[in-house]
C-alpha positions in Angstrom: 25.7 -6.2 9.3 22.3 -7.4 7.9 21.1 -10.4 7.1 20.4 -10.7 3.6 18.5 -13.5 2.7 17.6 -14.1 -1.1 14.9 -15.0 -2.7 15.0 -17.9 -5.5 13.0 -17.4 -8.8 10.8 -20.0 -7.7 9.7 -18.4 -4.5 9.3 -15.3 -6.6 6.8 -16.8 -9.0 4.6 -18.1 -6.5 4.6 -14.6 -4.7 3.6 -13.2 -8.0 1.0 -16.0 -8.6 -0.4 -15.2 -5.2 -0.9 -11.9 -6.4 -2.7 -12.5 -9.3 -5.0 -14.6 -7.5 -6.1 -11.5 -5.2 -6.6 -9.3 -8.1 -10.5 -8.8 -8.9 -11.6 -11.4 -6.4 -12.7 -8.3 -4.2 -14.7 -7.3 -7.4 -11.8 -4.1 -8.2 -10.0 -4.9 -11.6 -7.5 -2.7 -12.2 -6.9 -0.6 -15.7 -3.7 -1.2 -15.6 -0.9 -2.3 -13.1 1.7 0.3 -12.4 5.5 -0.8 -11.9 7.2 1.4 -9.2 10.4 1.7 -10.2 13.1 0.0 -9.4 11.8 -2.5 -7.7 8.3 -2.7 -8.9 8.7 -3.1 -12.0 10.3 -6.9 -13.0 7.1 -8.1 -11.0 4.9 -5.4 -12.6 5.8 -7.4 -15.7 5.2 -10.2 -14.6 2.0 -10.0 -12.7 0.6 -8.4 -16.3 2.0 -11.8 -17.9 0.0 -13.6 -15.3 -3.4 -11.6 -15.4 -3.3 -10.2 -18.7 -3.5 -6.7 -18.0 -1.3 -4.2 -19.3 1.4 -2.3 -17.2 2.7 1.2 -17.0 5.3 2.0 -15.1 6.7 5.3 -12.6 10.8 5.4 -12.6 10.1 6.4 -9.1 13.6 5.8 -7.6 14.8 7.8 -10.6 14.2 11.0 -8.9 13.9 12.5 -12.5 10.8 14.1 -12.6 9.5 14.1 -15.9 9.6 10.3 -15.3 8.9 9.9 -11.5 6.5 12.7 -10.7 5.2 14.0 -14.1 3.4 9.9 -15.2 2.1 11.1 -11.4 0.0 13.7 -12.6 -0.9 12.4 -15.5 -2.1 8.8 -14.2 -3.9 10.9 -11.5 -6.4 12.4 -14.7 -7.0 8.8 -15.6 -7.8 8.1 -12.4 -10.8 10.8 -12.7 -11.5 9.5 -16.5 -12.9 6.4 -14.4 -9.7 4.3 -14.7 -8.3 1.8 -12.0 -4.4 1.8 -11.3 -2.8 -0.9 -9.1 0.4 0.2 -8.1 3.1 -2.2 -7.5 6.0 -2.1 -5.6 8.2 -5.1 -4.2 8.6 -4.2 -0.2 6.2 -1.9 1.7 8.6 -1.8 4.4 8.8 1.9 6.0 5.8 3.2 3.6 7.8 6.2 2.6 7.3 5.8 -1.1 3.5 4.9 -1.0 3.0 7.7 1.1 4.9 10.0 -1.1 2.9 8.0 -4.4 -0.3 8.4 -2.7 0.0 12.3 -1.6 1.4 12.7 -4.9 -1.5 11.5 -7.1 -4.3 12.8 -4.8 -2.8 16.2 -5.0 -2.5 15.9 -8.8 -6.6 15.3 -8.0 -6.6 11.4 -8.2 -9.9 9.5 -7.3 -8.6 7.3 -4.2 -11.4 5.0 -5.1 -9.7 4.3 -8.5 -5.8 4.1 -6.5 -4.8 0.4 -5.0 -1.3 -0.7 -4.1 0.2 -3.6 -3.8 3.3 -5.3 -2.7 5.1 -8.9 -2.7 6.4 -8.2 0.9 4.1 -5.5 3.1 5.7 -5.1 6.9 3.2 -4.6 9.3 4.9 -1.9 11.1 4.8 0.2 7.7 3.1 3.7 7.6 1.1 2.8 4.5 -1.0 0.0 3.8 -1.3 -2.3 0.7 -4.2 -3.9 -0.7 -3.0 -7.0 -2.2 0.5 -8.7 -0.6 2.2 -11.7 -0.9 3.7 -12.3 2.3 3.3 -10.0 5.3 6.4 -9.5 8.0 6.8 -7.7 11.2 9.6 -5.8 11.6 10.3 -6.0 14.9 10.7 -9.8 14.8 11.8 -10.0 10.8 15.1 -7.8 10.2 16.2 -9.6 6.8 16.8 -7.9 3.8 15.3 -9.3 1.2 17.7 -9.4 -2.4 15.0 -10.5 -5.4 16.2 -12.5 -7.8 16.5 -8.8 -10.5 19.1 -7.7 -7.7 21.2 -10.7 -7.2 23.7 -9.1 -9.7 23.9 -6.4 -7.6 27.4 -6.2 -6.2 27.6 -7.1 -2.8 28.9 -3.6 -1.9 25.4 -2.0 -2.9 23.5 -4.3 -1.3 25.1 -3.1 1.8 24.2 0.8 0.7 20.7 0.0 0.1 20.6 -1.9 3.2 22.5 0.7 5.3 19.9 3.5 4.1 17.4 3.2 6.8 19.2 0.9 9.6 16.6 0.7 11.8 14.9 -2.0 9.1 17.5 -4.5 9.7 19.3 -3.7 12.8 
């Protein structure tokens, strides 16, 4: 059984606050930020509170494409029309859904240069890399699972299905 350790609002905030303190301070300002869905997109809304920039969204975890992979393609043309996208995501933990983001919009004919990510929690032993985190964790010391304050309504029962998906995160 995992270890499921919330986050408080407050904590939450100041991850999203440390966010917007990285964003243009490498001289790249994003277009617009990009909420991965689910899980990117309550602080997608509130990172564009806290920089002013607008927000999109992908319904990633949807699996419906014409609203996870179709905004793809048609985000990747932006992309080439010179605009930034910062995508946002809550946990980079294995990297399976940047990668699949990533090979998605560069096949669509993205401009990489024009594609950032980001993440409150980015695990070092992940696939992908981020750009911008919050807080960085190692997997093979950190085995938490992390419940954000949007999913502490969740019953307890799906918490243990998310968690269970990919055991080796928290086992």
């Amino acid at each position: 059984m995992p270890v499921f350790t919330r986050i408080p609002h407050e904590e939450y905030v100041t991850q999203v606050l440390a966010l917007a303190g990285q964003i243009g301070g490498d001289g790249w300002t994003p277009s617009f930020i990009i909420g991965i869905g689910r899980g990117g997109l309550a602080p997608a809304v509130y990172l564009s509170h806290a920089t002013g920039l607008p927000m999109l969204s992908v319904d990633h975890s949807s699996e419906v494409p014409d609203f996870a992979d179709a905004p793809l393609v048609r985000l990747a043309a932006r992309t080439r029309d010179g605009e930034r996208l910062l995508f946002l995501d809550d946990i980079n933990d294995t990297g399976g859904t940047l990668a699949k983001l990533r090979a998605a919009l560069i096949d669509a004919g993205g401009v990489a240069a024009n594609i950032r990510f980001a993440t409150l929690i980015d695990n070092t032993r992940s696939s992908q890399r981020v750009d911008y985190r919050a807080r960085t964790i190692d997997r093979a010391t950190t085995k938490d699972w992390f419940v954000f304050p949007w999913e502490a309504v969740a019953p307890q029962a799906a918490l243990n299905l998310d968690a269970a998906e990919v055991p080796e995160r928290t086992a």
